[in-house]
N, C-alpha and C positions, 0 to 999 in steps of 0.2 A: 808445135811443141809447147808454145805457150799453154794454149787450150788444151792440152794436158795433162800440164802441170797442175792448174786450174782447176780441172777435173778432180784427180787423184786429189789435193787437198779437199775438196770438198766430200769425196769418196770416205779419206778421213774422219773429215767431222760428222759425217753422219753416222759412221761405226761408233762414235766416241758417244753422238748421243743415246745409240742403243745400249751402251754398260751399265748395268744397272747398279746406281750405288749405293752402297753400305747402308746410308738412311732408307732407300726404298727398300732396299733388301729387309731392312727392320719394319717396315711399316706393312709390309704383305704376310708376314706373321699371324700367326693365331696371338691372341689378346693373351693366353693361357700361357704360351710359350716367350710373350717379350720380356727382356730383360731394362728395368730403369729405376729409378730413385726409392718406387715403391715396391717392387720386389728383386733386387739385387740381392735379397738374403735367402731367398725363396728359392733353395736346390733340386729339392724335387727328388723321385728315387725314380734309378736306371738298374738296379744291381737287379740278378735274379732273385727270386723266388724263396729258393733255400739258405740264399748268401744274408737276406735279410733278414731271417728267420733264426738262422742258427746264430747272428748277433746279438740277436733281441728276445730268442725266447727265454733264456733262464731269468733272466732280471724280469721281465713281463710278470712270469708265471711264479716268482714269486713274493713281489706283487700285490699281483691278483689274489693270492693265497692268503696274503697279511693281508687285504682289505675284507675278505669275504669271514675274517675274525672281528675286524673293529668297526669296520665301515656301514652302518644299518641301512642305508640307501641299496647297497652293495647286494648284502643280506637278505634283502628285500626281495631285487630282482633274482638270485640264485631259492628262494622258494617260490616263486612264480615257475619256475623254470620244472621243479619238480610238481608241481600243483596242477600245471596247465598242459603239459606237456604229458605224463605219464599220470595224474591223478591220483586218488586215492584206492580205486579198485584198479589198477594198471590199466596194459592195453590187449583187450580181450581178442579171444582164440575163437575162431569156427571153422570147422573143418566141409569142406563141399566137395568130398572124395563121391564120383558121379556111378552108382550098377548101371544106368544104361539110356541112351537119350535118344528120342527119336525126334520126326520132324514137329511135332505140337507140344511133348511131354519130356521135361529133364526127372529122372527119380535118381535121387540121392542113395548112396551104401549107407542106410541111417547106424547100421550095427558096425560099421568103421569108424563114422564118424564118432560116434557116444563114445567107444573105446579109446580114439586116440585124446579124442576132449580132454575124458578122465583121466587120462595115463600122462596128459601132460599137465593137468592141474596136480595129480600128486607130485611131480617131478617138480612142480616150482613150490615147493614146500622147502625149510630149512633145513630139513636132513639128508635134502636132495641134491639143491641148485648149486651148492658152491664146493667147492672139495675144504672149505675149513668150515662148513657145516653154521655160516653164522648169516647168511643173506639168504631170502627169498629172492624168486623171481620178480617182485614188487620192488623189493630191497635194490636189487640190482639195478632196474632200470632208472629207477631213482637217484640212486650214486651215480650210475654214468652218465645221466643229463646233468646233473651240476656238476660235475667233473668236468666233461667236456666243456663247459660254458668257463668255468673256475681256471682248465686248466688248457684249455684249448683243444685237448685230444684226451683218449682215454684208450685202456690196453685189457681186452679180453683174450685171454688162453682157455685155451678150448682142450680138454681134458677127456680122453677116449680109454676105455678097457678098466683093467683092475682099479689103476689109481685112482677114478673116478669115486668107487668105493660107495658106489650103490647098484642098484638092482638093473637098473638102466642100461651102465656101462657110459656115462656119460654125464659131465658136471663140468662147470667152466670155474676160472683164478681170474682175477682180478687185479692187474698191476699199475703200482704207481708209474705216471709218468717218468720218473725222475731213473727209471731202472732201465730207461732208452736215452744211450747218450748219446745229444744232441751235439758236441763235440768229435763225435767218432767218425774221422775219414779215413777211409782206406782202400786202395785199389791193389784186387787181389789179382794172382797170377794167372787164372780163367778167365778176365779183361772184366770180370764182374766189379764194380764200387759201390762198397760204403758208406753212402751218406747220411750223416746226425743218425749214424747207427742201424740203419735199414741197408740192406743189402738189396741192390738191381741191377737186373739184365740190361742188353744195349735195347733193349724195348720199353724201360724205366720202369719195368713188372716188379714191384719189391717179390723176392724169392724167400729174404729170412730176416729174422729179425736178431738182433745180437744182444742180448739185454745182459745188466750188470747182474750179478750174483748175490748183492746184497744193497742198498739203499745206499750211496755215496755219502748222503748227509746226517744217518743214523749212527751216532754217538753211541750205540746201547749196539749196534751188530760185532759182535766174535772179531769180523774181520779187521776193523778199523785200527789203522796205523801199520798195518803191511807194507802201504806205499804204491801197492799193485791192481789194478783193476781187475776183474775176472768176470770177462764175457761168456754167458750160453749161447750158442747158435742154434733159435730157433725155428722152426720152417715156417713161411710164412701161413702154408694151410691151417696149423696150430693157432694163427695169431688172427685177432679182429681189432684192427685199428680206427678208432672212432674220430673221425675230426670232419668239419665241413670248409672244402679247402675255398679260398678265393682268389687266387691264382693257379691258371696251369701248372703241371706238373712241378705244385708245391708239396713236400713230402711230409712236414708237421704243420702241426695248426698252432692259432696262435689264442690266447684267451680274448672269448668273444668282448670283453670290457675293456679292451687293448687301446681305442678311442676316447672312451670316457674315463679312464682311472684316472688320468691327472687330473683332471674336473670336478672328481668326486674328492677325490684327496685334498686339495686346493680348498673346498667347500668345508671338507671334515673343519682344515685347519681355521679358516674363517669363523666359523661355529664356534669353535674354542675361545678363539681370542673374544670373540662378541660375549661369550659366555665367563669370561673373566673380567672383562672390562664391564658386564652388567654389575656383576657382583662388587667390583669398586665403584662406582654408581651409586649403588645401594647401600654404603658406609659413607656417611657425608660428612667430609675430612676441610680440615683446612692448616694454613700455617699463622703461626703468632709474629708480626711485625712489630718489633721495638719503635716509639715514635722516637721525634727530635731532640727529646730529651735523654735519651737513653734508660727509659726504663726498662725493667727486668717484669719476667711474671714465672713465678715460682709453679705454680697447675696445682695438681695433685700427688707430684711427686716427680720425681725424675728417673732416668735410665741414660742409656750410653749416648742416645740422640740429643738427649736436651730435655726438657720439660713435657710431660705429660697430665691431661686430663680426662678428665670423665667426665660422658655425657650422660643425661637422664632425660627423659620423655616430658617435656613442657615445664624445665629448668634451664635456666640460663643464669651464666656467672658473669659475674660483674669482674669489668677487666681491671686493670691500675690503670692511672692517670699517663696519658701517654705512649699505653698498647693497642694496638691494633690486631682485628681477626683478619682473615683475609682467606673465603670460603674457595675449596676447590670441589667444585660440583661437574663432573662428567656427565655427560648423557648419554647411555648406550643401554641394550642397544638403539641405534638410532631408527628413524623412520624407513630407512628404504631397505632397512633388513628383510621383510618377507618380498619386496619384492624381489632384492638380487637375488635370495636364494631358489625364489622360483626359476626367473631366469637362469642359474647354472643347473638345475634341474631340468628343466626342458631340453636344454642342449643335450646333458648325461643323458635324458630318456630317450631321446633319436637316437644316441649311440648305442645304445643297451639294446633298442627296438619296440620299448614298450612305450605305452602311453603316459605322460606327466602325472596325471592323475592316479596311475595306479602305483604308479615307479614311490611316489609322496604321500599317498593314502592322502588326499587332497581333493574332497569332492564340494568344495565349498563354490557357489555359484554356477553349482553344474545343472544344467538344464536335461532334456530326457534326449532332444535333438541328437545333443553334442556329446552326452555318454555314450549313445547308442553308435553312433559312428564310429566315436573311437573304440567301443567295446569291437565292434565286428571287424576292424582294421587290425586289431590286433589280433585279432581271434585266429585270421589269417594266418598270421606267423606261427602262432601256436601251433596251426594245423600241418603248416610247412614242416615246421620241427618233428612233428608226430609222424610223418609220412618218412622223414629220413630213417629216424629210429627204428620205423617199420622196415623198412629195405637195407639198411647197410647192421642192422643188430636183431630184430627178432626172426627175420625170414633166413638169416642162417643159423643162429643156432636150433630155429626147429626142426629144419633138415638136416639138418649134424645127429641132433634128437634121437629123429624118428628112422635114420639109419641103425643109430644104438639099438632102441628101442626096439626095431623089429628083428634086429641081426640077434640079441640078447634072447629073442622069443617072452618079453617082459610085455608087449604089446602082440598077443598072439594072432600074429596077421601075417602072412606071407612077404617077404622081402621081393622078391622080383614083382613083384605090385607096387613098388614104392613111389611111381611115377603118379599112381593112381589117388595112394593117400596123399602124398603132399600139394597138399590143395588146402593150405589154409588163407581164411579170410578175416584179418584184424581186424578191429573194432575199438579201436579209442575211445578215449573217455568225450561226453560230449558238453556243450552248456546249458543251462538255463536260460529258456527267454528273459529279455528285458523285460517286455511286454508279453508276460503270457498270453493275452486274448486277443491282444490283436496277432500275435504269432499262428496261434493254431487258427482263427478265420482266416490270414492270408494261406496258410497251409492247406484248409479245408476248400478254398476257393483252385488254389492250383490245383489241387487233385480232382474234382470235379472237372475242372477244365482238359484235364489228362494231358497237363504239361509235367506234373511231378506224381513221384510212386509212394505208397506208403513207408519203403525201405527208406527213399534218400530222407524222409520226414526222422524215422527211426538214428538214420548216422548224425544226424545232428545235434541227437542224444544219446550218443554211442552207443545205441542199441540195437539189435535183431529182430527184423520185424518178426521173422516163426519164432524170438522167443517171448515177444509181446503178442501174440496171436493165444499161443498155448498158455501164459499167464493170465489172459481175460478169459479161457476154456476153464480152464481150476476153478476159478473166480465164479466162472457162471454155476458149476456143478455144486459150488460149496454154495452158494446161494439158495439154490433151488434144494439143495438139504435141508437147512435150515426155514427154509421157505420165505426167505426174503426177498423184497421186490426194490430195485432199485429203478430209477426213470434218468438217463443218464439228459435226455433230449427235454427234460422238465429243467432241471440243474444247469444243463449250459443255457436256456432261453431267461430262467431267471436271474443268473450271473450276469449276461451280455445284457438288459436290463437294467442292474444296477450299475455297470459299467455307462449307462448313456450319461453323454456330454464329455467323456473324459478323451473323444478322437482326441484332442489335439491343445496337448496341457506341455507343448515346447517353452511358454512363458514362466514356466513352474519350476522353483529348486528342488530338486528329489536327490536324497541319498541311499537311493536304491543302488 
């Protein structure tokens, strides 16, 4: 019995040592998830997707709207956004609608394709693209990249038949955000909800769109001061909703500068006060101290503070006997002004996504190494952006398009063929080498070596290699009219010649 007892206590303490306590329990944590001195204020988000979206986007977005007026950093990257992103010739159309392909030979419908070509370059002209006759297809893709970036999302209606009100039967509207409210819940009596104004199924399919009937914040709309909202319920096939989400089954976006606005804001106000407090700097002020005896100094005159003087450029007045100057000289702004503000600019440019350098127009100590890296890391993103644009905005509405268009008989081509023509292949705008020569040897080397084609050389200048083929065809016949001989293989041996010695010039500042 004793031995037992004995037992079972010790049975005891050895369960007691397996409990694990509280401090171990803290200390087998992840580093990110502990709670003590230095991050007890650090909450962290749990809420869904929508929950924090719908609290935060109206104040974000606008925001983002009043900085993308004042803010030039801001300003900056929302024309980057339009420059690099859609370009100045937008993002080009090739149709590869196929007559017939065998095992060695693809032949292209070339009398399909020229026609839909044309028929969509007149289409995106101004008295086609938009049903209030004031945007190109340029215009447009342009607006909706800094929208989207400006505003987080952006809102294309897709306009079919008469309304369209050209020859087509097809033009898209353009809606501001603010005409989807992001306060709108509602669960309807089909089990379908509502939410931030988008209507979905139990498959979380948005079906329609509910949008406001006139601008809630427009002072100048008819409506205002009713008291009453007045929703359209739009279908959602009518609606292109632009946003790039970053959470699951988040349903609006949020302004892509959502990270940096308080950094650029913060910086704006910095500037200012540096920029006011130069300016007093710049006015060398001081106060008159009466000495022990109490003397007086009359100045130049007086006003409501006391005595006033005038100064002049290499005069000095002689005080009275027993006053004293006593110079208040500021120094600003001070020495480590350009550095902090690069520092809050580096930060903003990881949040933005672009590079310091371009976010600052700031190429001062830049080497060729270190631009060219960061030119092609960012060029990246660019491309990223362009490939969305391509798939979620211009590959539907040219199949919306060319349903119009052939159902209209406006593109005289057979509709039950539609599968055939819509075959188009974008083309982005592309960039310029850093280094042109040595771009095109490295270029000229892979292709010899038959790891790269003349096309992929072509899309890196958003071009088509058949329509760089048949542009050096023109070129050669108009040559050989006029009878002129060019030696193209004379011109690059003596270029690449004057180029020697410049391999490897990383030690060099260039403001290329």
């Amino acid at each position: 019995m004793r031995f037992s007892i004995e037992l079972s206590r010790g049975s005891k303490q050895k369960n007691k040592t397996r409990e694990a306590s509280p401090r171990a329990l803290r200390s087998n944590q992840y580093a990110a998830a502990k709670i003590d001195r230095l991050t007890a204020g650090w909450l962290g988000v749990s809420g869904s997707a929508d929950m924090l979206t719908s609290s935060s986007l109206t104040r974000a977005r606008a925001r983002s709207r009043q900085m993308a007026i004042d803010n030039d950093y801001f300003r900056r990257f929302l024309k980057l956004c339009r420059t690099n992103v859609v370009g100045p010739n937008g993002i080009g159309l090739q149709v590869r609608a196929v007559e017939s392909k065998t095992k060695d030979e693809i032949i292209f419908d070339e009398y399909a394709n020229d026609l839909i070509e044309a028929g969509w370059g007149d289409w995106g002209k101004l008295k086609n693209c938009t049903v209030d006759k004031r945007l190109s297809w340029i215009d447009v893709k342009q607006l909706i990249i800094e929208t989207v970036a400006k505003d987080g999302e952006a809102l294309v209606r897709e306009i079919r038949g008469r309304d369209a009100d050209n020859e087509y039967g097809y033009a898209i509207q353009l809606i501001e955000m603010d005409h989807l409210d992001e306060n709108y819940d509602h669960t309807l009596p089909n089990g379908n909800r509502i939410r931030m104004g988008i209507e979905f199924n139990k498959w979380n399919r948005p079906l329609a769109y509910h949008l406001l009937s006139s601008h809630p914040n427009d002072t100048m709309a008819a409506s205002v001061g009713s008291g009453r909202k007045h929703y359209e319920r739009v279908p959602a096939d009518q609606i292109i909703h632009l946003f790039t989400p970053e959470r699951i089954s988040q349903s609006r976006g949020m302004p892509w500068a959502h990270s940096a606005m308080r950094r650029l804001k913060m910086l704006g106000g910095y500037e200012e006060n540096e920029l006011v407090a130069a300016s007093v700097s710049a006015s060398k002020m001081g106060f008159f101290k009466p000495g022990e005896d109490g003397a007086t100094y009359e100045g130049s005159g007086q006003d409501e503070q006391g005595p006033v003087t005038e100064a002049e450029p290499g005069i000095f007045e002689t005080l009275p006997p027993g006053m004293d100057f006593v110079a208040w000289d500021p120094q600003h702004p001070s020495t480590a002004f350009n550095l902090f503000v690069k520092a809050m600019l580096r930060g903003a440019s990881s949040g933005l996504g672009v590079s310091y350098n371009t976010l600052a127009n700031d190429l001062e100590g830049v080497n060729f190494s270190s631009i060219r890296q960061g030119a092609l890391e960012e060029r990246e993103m660019w491309k990223m952006m362009q490939t969305w644009m391509i798939e979620h905005l211009c590959d539907r509405v040219f199949e919306s398009w060319l349903i119009m268009a052939l159902t209209t008989q406006k593109i005289p081509l057979p509709l039950a063929k539609f599968e055939k023509f819509n075959k188009p292949v974008w083309r982005p705008r592309g960039w310029q080498w850093i280094d042109p020569l040595k771009e095109v040897n490295s270029q000229r080397a892979a292709m010899d070596a038959g790891i790269r084609s003349g096309q992929d050389v072509a899309n890196e200048q958003g071009q088509d290699i058949e329509d760089v083929y048949a542009q050096l065809a023109r070129e050669k016949r108009l040559r050989e009219k006029y009878g002129i001989t060019v030696s193209f293989a004379d011109n690059a041996a003596g270029l690449q010649a004057d180029n020697t010695g410049d391999a490897n010039n990383d030690g060099q500042t260039t403001n290329q």
